[in-house]
C-alpha positions in Angstrom: -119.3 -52.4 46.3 -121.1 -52.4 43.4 -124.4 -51.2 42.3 -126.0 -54.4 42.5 -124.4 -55.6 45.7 -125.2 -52.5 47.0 -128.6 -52.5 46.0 -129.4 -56.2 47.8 -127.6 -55.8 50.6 -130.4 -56.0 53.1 -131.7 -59.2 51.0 -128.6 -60.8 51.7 -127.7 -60.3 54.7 -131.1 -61.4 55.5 -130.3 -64.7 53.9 -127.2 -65.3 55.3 -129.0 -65.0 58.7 -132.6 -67.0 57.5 -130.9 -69.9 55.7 -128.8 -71.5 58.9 -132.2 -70.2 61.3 -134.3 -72.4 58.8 -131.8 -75.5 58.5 -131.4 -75.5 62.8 -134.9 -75.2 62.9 -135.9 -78.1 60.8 -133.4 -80.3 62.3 -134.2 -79.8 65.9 -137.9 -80.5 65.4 -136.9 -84.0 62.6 -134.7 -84.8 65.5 -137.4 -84.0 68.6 -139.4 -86.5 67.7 -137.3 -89.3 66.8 -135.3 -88.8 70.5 -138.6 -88.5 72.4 -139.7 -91.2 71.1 -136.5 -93.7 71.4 -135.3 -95.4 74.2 -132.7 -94.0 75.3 -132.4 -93.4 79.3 -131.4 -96.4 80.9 -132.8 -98.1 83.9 -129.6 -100.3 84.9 -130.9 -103.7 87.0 -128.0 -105.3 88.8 -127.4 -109.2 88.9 -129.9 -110.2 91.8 -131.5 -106.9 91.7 -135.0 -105.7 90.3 -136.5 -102.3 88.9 -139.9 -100.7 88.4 -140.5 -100.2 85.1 -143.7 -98.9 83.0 -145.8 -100.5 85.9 -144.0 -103.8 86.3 -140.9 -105.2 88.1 -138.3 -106.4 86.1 -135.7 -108.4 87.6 -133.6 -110.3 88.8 -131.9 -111.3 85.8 -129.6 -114.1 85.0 -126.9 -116.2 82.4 -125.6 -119.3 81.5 -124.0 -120.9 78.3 -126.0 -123.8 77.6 -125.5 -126.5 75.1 -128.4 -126.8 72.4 -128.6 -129.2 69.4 -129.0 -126.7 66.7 -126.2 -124.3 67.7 -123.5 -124.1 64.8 -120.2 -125.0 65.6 -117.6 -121.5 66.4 -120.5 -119.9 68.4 -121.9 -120.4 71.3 -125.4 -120.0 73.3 -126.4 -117.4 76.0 -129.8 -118.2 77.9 -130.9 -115.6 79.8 -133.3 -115.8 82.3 -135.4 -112.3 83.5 -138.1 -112.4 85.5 -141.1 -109.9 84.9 -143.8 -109.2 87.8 -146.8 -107.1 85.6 -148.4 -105.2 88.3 -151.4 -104.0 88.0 -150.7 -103.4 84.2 -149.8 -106.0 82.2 -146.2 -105.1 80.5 -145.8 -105.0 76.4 -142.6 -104.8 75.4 -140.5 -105.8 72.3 -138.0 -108.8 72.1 -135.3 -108.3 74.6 -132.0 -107.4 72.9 -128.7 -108.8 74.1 -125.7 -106.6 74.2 -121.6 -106.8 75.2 -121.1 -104.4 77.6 -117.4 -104.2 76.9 -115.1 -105.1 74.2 -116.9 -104.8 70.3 -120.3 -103.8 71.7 -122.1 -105.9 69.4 -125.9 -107.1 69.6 -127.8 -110.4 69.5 -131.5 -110.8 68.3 -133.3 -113.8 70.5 -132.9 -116.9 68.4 -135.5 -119.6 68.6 -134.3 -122.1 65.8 -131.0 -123.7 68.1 -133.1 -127.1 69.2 -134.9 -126.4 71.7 -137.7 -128.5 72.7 -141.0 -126.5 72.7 -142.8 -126.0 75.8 -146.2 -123.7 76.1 -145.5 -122.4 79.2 -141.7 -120.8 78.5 -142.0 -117.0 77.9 -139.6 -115.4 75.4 -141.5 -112.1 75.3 -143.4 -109.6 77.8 -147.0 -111.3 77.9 -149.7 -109.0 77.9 -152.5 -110.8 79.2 -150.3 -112.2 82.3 -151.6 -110.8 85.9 -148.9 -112.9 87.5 -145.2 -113.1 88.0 -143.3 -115.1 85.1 -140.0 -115.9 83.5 -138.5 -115.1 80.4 -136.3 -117.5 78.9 -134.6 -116.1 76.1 -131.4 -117.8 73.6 -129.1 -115.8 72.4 -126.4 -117.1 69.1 -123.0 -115.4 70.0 -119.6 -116.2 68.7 -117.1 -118.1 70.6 -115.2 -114.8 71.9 -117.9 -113.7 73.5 -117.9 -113.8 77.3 -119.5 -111.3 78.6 -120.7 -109.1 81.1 -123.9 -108.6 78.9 -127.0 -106.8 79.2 -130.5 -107.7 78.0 -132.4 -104.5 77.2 -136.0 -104.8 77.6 -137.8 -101.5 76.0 -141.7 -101.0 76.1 -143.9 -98.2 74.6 -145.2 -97.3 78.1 -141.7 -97.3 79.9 -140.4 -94.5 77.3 -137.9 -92.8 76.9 -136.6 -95.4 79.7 -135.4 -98.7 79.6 -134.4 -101.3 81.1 -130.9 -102.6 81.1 -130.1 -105.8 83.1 -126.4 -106.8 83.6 -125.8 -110.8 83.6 -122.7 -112.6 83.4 -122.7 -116.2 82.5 
């Protein structure tokens, strides 16, 4: 070694240990947060079966391909029906996602643009104010090749890390 290598040794080793400590340590408390405060343990709800969840059932759930006058041709549309029970609390969530469970795994946002005649009583999102049961009735856009099993994931602030994740097949 050299005079100057020799000379910083302790300095160096000491950043060859610091540097990785610092990077882990930034990274596990960036990523802490975001994870703890994500969905992301899932409360599976069966066809015909319910779950509690954040102070509410949820459940049964349930499919069918219906025909709607503003669908585009090539695709089809998935209502799902889920039926919500608040409790005592009233349950806030955000609009129900659906998902394939198998083949591409791809997503669908709730549409409600396919023709549907408005009614005030239909539900498409957790109501906060309601201290009775109710039904949501959500549309879904999917291409033709989708089939299904699905799942409709329901996720709420008070419910987390947990979600729900109810199977349907239309």
């Amino acid at each position: 070694m050299t005079g100057w290598w020799r000379s910083n040794a302790v300095a160096l080793g000491a950043l060859m240990v610091l540097v990785p400590a610092t990077y882990a340590a930034v990274t596990w408390n960036e990523w802490s947060a975001v994870l703890q405060n994500s969905a992301s343990q899932a409360i599976t709800v069966e066809p015909g079966d319910h779950a509690e969840y954040a102070g509410a059932t949820v459940g049964p759930a349930s499919a069918d391909f219906t025909e709607l006058p503003d669908a585009p041709e090539g695709a089809r549309v998935v209502t799902v029906t889920l039926h919500i029970d608040p409790g005592s609390d009233p349950l806030q969530c955000t609009k129900p996602e659906l998902r394939e469970i198998g083949g591409h795994q791809r997503q669908w946002d709730l549409r409600e643009d396919l023709g549907r005649e408005w009614d005030p009583d239909r539900h498409t999102f957790c109501d906060s104010e309601a201290e009775s049961s109710y039904e949501l009735l959500m549309d879904y856009l999917v291409p033709a090749d989708a089939a299904g099993p699905f799942v409709v994931e329901l996720k709420s602030v008070a419910g987390w890390p947990e979600f729900v994740r109810a199977v349907v097949d239309p």
